[in-house]
N, C-alpha and C positions, 0 to 999 in steps of 0.2 A: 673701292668696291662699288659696284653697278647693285644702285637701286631696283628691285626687282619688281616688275610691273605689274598691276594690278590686275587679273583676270576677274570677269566679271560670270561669276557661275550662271546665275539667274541671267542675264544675256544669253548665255550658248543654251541652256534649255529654253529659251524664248516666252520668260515667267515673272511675274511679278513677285516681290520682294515678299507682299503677305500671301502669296500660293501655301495652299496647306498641303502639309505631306502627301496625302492622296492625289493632290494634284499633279505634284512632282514625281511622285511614282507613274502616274497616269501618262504624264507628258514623257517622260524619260523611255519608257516602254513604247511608244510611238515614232518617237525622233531614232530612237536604239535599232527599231525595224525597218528603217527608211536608209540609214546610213550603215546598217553592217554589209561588212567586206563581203559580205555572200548576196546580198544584193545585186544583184546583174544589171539595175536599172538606174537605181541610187547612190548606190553603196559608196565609203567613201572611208578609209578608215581613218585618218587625221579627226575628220569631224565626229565619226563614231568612238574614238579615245575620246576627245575634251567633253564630249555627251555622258560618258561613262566616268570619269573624272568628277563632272560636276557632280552627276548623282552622287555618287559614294560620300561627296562633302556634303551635299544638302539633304541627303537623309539619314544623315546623322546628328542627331540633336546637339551635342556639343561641338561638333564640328562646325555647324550652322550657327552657334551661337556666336562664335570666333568670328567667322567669316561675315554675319551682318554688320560686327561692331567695325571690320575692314570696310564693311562695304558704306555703312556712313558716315566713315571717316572721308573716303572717296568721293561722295556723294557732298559732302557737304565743302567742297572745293568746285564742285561744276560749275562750270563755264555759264554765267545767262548772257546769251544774248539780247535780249531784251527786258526791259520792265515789266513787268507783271502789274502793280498798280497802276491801275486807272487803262488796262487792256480794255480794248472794247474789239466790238469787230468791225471796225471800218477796213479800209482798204492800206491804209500805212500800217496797221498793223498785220495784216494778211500777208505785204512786202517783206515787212522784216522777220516773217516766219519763213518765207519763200528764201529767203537768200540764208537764213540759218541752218535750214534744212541744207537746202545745196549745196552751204558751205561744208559744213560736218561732212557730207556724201562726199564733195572735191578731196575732203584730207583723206580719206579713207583710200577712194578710187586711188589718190596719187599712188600712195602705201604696197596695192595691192590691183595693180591692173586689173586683171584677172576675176576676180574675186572681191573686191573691195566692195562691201557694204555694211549698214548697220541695222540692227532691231530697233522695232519701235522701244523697248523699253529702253536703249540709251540716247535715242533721239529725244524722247522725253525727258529724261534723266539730266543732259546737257543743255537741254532749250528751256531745263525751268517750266514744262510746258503740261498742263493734262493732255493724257492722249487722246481725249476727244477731241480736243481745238489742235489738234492734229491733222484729223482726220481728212477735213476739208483742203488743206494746204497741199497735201499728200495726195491725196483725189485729183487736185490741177495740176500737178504738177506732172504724173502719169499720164493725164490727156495731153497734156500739150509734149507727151516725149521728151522730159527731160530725166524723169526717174524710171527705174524701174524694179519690178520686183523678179528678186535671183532664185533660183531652183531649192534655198534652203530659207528664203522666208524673209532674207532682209530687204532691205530696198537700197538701189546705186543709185549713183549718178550716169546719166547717157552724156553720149559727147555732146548731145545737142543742147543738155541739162550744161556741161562746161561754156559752151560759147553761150549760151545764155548768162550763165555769172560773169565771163568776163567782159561782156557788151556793154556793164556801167546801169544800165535799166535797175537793176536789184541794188544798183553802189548804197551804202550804207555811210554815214559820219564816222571816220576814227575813231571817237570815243566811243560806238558802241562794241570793237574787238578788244577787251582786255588783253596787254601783252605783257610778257614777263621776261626776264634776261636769261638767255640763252648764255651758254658756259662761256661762249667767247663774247659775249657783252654784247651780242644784237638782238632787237628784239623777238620775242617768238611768240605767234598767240595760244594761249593758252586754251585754246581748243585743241591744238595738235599735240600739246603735251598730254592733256587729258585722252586723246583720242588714243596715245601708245597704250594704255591703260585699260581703255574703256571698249577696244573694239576684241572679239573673241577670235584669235587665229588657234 
């Protein structure tokens, strides 16, 4: 039987884990009016179900309690790509947020040509990262054209963003991609298992 993959509510309404119900009400009724099928501009109805889906889970209190105890079961398997002790902000650490970022964006973009990106809250979520010291990474990375942000709020990878990761400039040491074994015994990094999980289709 196929493991059945984790959707991340709080991702498709673009909210943090401690949003209080007004909030989620608040966001839901915004995003609801942007992607209904009667939108001539937006409208979108795949994304306006999983928006409607999520609410009905996260405002409902017991429903929501289930679902956070999934969600940091989830969470507390994420992928870091880097240490967190002894962060500072020099410029190798700047690198290795830049090629993290990028990286997560390439699994995604591979996934979903089209469409492929992620929210800030599972770039965070994944990178181990506050979304402040985000922020900056994110910033350069849209000036110099390799991200960008999509019509519903996440950010991609561009291609220019690809042939930047695979130039070697961003290469990073093996041991900082944790990988895990793949059914047929090769490795796979555990960001892309995490990402079947973590990204909201």
């Amino acid at each position: 039987m196929t493991e059945e993959k984790f959707i991340d509510h709080y991702e498709i309404l673009q909210l943090s884990p401690n949003a209080t119900s007004e909030t989620v009400e608040r966001v839901y009724r915004f995003l609801a009016k942007r992607y209904h099928p009667d939108n001539q501009d937006t409208g979108d109805a795949e994304q306006f179900a999983a928006i409607h889906t999520a609410y009905e889970l996260l405002s409902n209190p017991i429903s929501r309690a289930s679902f956070d105890a999934k969600y940091e079961q989830n969470r507390a398997i994420a992928w870091k790509i880097f240490k967190q002790e002894g962060a500072d902000d020099g410029r190798a650490d700047d690198k290795r947020l830049f090629h993290g970022i990028l990286s997560l964006l390439y699994i995604a973009r591979r996934r979903d040509p089209e469409n492929g990106g992620l929210g800030p809250v599972t770039l965070e979520t994944m990178l181990g990262c506050p979304q402040q010291h985000l922020e900056f990474p994110i910033w350069y990375l849209k000036k110099r054209g390799y991200v960008e942000r999509m019509g519903n709020g996440y950010i991609a990878i561009t291609a220019e963003g690809i042939d930047k990761l695979g130039s070697g400039d961003l290469s990073l040491p093996a041991n900082r991609l944790i990988a895990d074994k793949s059914a047929e015994g090769e490795p796979e990094s555990t960001a892309s298992l995490l990402l079947e999980g973590a990204t909201a289709t």
